[in-house]
C-alpha positions as CSV (number, residue, x, y, z in Angstrom):
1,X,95.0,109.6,88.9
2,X,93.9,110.4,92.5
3,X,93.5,107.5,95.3
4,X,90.0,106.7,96.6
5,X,90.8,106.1,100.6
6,X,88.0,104.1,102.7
7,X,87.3,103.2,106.0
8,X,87.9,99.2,106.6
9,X,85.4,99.0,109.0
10,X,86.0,98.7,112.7
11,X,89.9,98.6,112.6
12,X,89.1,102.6,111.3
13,X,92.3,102.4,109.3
14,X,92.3,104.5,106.3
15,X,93.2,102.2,103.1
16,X,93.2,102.8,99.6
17,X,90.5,101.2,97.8
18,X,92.2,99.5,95.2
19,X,94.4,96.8,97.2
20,X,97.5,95.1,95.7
21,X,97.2,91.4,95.4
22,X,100.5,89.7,96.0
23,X,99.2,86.0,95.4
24,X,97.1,84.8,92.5
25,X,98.2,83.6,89.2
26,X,100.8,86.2,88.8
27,X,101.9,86.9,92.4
28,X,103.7,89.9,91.0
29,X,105.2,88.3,88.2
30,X,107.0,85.8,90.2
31,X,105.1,83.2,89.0
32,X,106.4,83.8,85.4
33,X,109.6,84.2,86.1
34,X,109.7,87.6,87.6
35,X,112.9,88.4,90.4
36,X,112.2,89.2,93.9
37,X,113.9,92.6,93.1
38,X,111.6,93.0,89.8
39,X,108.5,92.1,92.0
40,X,109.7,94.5,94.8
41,X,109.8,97.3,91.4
42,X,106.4,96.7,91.1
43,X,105.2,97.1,94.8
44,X,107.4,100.5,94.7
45,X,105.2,101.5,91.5
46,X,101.7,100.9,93.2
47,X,103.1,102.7,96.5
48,X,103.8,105.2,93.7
49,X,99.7,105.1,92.2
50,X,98.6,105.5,95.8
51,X,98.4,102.0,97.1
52,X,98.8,101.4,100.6
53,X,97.2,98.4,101.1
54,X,99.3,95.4,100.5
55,X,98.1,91.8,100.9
56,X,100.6,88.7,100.3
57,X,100.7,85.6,102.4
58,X,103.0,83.0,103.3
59,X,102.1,80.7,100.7
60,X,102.4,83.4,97.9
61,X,106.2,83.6,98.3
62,X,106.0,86.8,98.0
63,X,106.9,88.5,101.6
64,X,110.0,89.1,100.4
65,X,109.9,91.2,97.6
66,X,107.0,93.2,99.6
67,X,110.2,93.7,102.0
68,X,112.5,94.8,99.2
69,X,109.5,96.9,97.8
70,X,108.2,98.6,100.7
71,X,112.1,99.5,101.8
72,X,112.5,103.2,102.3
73,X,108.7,103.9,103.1
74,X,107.1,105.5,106.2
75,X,105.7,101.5,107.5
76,X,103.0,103.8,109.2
77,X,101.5,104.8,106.4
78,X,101.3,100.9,105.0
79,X,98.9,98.8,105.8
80,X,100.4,95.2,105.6
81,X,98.3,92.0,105.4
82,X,99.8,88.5,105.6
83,X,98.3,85.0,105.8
84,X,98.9,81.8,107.5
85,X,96.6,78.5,107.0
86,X,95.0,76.3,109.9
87,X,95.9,73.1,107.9
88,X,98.9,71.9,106.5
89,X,97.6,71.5,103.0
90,X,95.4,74.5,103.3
91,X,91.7,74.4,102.9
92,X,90.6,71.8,100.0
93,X,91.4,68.4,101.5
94,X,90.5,68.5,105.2
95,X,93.9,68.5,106.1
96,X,95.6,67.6,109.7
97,X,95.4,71.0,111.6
98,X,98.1,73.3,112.6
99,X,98.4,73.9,116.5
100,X,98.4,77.2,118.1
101,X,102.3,77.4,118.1
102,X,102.8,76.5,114.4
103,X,100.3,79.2,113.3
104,X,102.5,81.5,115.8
105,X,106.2,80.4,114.6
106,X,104.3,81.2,110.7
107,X,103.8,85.1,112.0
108,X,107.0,85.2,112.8
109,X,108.5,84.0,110.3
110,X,106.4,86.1,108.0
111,X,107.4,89.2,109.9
112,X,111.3,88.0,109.2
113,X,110.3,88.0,105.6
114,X,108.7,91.1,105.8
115,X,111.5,92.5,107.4
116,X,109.1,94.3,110.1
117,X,108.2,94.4,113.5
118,X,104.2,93.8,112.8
119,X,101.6,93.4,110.4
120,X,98.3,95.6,110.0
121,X,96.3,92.3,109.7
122,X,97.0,88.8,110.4
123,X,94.5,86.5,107.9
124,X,93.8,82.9,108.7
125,X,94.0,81.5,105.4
126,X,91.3,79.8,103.1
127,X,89.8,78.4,105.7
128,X,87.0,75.6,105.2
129,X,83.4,74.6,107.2
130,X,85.6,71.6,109.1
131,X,88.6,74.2,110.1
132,X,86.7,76.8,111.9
133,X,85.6,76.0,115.4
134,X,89.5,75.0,115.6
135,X,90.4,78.0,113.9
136,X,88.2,80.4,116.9
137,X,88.8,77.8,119.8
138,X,92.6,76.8,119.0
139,X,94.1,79.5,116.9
140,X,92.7,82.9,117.7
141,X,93.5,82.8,121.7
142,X,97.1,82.6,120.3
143,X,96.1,85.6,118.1
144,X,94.7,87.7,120.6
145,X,98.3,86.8,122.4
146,X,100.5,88.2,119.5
147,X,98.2,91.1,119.0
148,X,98.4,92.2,123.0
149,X,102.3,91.5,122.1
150,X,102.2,93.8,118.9
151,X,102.9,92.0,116.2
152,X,99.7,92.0,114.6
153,X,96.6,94.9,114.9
154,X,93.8,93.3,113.1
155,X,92.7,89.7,112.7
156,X,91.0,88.2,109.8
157,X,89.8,85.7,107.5
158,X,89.4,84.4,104.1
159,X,87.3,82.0,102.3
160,X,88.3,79.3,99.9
161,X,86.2,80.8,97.0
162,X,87.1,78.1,94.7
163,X,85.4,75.7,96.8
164,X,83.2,77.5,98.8
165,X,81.6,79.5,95.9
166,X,78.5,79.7,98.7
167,X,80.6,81.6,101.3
168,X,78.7,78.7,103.9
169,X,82.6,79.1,106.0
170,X,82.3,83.3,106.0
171,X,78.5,82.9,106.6
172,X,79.4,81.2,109.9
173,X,82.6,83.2,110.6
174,X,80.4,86.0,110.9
175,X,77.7,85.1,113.0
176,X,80.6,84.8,115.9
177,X,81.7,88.2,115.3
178,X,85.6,87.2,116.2
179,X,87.3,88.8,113.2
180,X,87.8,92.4,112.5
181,X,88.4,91.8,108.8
182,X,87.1,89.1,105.9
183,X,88.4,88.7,102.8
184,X,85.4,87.4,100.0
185,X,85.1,86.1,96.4
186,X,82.8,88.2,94.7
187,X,82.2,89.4,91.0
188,X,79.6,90.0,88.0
189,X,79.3,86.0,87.6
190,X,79.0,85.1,91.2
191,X,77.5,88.0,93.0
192,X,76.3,85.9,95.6
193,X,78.1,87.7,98.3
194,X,75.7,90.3,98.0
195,X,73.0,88.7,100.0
196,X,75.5,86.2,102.1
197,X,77.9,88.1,103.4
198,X,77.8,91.7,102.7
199,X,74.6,92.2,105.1
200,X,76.6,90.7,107.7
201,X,80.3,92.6,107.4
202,X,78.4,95.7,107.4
203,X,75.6,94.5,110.6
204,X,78.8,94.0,112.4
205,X,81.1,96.8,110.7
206,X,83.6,94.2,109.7
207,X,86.2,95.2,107.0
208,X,85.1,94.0,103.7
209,X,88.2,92.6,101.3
210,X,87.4,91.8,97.4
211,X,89.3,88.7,96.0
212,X,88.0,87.4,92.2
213,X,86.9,90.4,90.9
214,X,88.8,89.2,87.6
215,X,90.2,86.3,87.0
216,X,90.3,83.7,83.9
217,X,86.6,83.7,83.4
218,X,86.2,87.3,83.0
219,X,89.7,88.3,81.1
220,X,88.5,87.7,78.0
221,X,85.0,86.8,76.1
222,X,86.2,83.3,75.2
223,X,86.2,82.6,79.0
224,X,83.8,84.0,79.9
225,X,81.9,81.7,77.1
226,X,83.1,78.8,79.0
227,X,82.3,79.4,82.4
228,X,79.0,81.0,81.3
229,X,78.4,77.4,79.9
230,X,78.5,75.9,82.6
231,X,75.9,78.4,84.2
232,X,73.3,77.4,81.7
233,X,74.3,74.0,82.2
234,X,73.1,74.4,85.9
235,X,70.3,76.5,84.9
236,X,71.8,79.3,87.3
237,X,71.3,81.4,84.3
238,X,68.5,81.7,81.6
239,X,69.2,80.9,78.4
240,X,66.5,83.6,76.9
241,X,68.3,86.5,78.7
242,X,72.8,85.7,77.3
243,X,73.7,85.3,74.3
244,X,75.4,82.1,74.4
245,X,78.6,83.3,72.0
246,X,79.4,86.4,73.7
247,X,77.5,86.5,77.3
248,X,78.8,89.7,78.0
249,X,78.0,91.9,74.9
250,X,75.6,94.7,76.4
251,X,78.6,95.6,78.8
252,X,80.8,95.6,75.6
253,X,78.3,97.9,74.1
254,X,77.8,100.5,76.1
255,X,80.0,103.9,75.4
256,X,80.5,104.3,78.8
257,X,83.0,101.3,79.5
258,X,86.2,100.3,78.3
259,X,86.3,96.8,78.4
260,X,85.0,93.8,80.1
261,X,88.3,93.8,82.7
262,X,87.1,97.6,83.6
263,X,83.4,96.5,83.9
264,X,84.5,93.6,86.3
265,X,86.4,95.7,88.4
266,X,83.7,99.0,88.8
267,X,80.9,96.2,89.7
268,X,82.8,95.1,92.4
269,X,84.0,98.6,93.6
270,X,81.0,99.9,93.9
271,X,79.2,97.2,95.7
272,X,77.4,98.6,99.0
273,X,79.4,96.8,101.9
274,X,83.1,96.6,99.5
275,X,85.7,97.9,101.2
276,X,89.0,97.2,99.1
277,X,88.7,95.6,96.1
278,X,92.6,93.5,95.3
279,X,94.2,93.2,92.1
280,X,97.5,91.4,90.8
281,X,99.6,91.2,88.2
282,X,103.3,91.3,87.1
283,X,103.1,94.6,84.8
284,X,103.5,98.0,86.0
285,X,101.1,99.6,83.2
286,X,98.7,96.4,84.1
287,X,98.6,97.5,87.4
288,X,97.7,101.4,86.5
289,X,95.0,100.2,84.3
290,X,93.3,98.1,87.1
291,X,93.7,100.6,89.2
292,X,91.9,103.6,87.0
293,X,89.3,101.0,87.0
294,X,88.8,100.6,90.5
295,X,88.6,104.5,90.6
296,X,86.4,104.7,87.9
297,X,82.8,105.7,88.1
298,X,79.9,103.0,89.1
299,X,78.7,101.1,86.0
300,X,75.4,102.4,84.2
301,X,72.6,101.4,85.9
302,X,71.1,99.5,82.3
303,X,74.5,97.7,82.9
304,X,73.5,96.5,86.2
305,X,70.2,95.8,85.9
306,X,71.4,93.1,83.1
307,X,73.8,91.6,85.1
308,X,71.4,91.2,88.2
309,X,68.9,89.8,86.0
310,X,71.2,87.4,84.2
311,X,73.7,86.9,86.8
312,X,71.8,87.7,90.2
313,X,71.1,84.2,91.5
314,X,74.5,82.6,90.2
315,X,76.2,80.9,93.1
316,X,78.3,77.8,91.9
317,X,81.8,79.3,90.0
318,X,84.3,81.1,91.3
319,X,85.2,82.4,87.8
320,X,89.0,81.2,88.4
C-alpha cells in the first residue's frame, strides 16, 4: 500500500493524505483503556503505512504518546498539529475567553508534551461565531509572535461540527483570510461543506483538513437508520428517494465497494478542495483498513449521483 502525498495549500508542505486523528472517541485507544506506550505503538505503525501527518490536541491527552511514538523519527519529515481552545470550556457554552498569554503558556506546554521544539500547525480549537473576533483580534497577534519565534509554522482553525453543522464560524473565518489552514466536518450525510466552505479554502488556497468522515452515524446500517431519521424528520431528505430500513443499500450494492466505512471514507477523499482526510482509532489493522480506503479509488459515479440527490442539501447532523 503506497501513500498518496498532497499539497496543503499555501503552507506548500507535502502531507500524506490520509491524516492520523489522535482525538475522537478512541484517541488512539486511550479512551478504552489503551497505555501511552500502546498509543505511542500505534503512531509508530501509521508512521510505518506512510503517515506523516499527525493531529492531536491538548484536550485529547494524547501529546504524549505522539512523543513516545514519533521518538526515533527524522521530526522534518512529520508534520505535527496541536490544538489549544479560546475558551475555557471550549466552544459549546460561550465560555469566559482565554487571554493571549494562556493560549501562549498552552503551546508551550504542548511542545513539553510533544517533546519538540515546534509544531507544523498551531489550531485554535473548536471555535464558535461569539469566539472569533477575539480569536483574530486577541489571540492570533500572539500567534504571529510564537511563529516569528519558531515554535509554530502554520496557523489554523477548526469548527465545532457538532454544533455548527452549518460551518456559519469557518464561513466567516474565511472571508478574513487570517489562517493558513482549516479543519471541517464533512461526509456523505452532511456534505454541506461542499458549497460553504470548500469554494472558499480553495479561492484563498487554504489547507483543507477532513474531520467526521466516519463516525457513529456511518459505522454501521443501524446508525445510520437513526440519524437518517432524523433527516426525514426535518425533511432534509426525501422520503421517495431512502429506503427508510437500510438508507444506505445502493452503496452496499455495488461490486465496486467494500463497505459503508470504505464508501464514507473515498467520498470524502475525493472531494474537490479535500486536502487530508483524518482517521482514529486504537487498532493497528483498523488503522490499515482506513487507510486503504482513503487511497482507494473515487466512488462510482451512480454512487454519487445517489448520494447528492438524497443527501445533497443535508445540513443539520454532524453524524457523531
Amino acid at each position: 500500500m503506497d501513500m498518496q502525498f498532497v499539497r496543503l495549500g499555501r503552507t506548500n508542505a507535502i502531507v500524506s493524505a490520509a491524516g492520523l486523528g489522535c482525538g475522537g472517541h478512541s484517541r488512539l485507544g486511550m479512551a478504552k483503556g489503551a497505555s501511552a506506550a500502546q498509543a505511542g505503538d500505534l503512531v509508530r505503525a501509521a508512521i510505518d503505512l506512510g503517515i506523516n501527518f499527525i493531529d492531536t490536541a491538548m484536550v485529547y491527552r494524547t501529546e504524549g504518546a505522539v512523543a513516545l511514538g514519533i521518538r526515533g523519527h527524522d521530526r522534518s519529515k512529520l508534520f505535527i498539529s496541536t490544538k489549544s481552545w479560546v475558551g475555557r470550556d471550549g466552544a459549546a457554552t460561550a465560555p469566559a475567553f482565554l487571554s493571549a498569554a494562556e493560549v501562549a503558556a498552552n503551546l508551550d506546554a504542548s511542545l513539553s508534551r510533544l517533546k519538540t521544539d515546534y509544531v507544523d500547525l498551531f489550531h485554535l480549537h473548536g471555535v464558535s461565531v461569539a469566539q472569533l473576533d477575539h480569536a483574530r483580534e486577541t489571540i492570533m497577534p500572539e500567534l504571529k509572535r510564537q511563529q516569528q519565534a519558531g515554535k509554530v509554522r502554520f496557523i489554523g482553525i477548526t469548527e465545532a461540527f457538532r454544533f455548527d453543522t452549518r460551518h456559519e464560524m469557518l464561513q466567516a473565518a474565511l472571508r478574513s483570510n487570517d489562517f493558513d489552514v482549516v479543519m471541517v466536518g464533512f461526509n456523505m450525510l452532511n456534505p454541506s461543506a461542499r458549497k460553504a466552505v470548500f469554494p472558499q479554502t480553495m479561492r484563498h488556497d487554504v489547507g483543507t483538513l477532513v474531520m467526521f468522515a466516519v463516525r457513529r452515524a456511518l459505522n454501521d446500517v443501524k446508525n445510520t437508520r437513526e440519524t437518517v431519521a432524523e433527516l426525514l424528520l426535518r425533511r432534509e431528505v426525501d422520503p421517495d428517494l431512502v429506503n427508510p430500513a437500510d438508507p444506505l443499500d445502493f452503496v452496499a450494492a455495488s461490486p465496486a465497494i467494500k463497505s459503508q466505512v470504505e464508501a464514507a471514507y473515498r467520498f470524502c477523499r475525493h472531494e474537490p478542495g479535500v486536502d487530508v482526510v483524518l482517521t482514529g482509532t486504537g487498532s493497528a489493522a483498523h488503522l490499515e483498513e482506513n487507510i486503504a480506503a482513503i487511497l482507494a479509488p473515487p466512488l462510482p459515479s451512480d454512487v454519487q449521483a445517489r448520494l447528492q440527490l438524497i443527501f445533497g442539501d443535508c445540513c443539520s447532523v454532524s453524524a457523531d
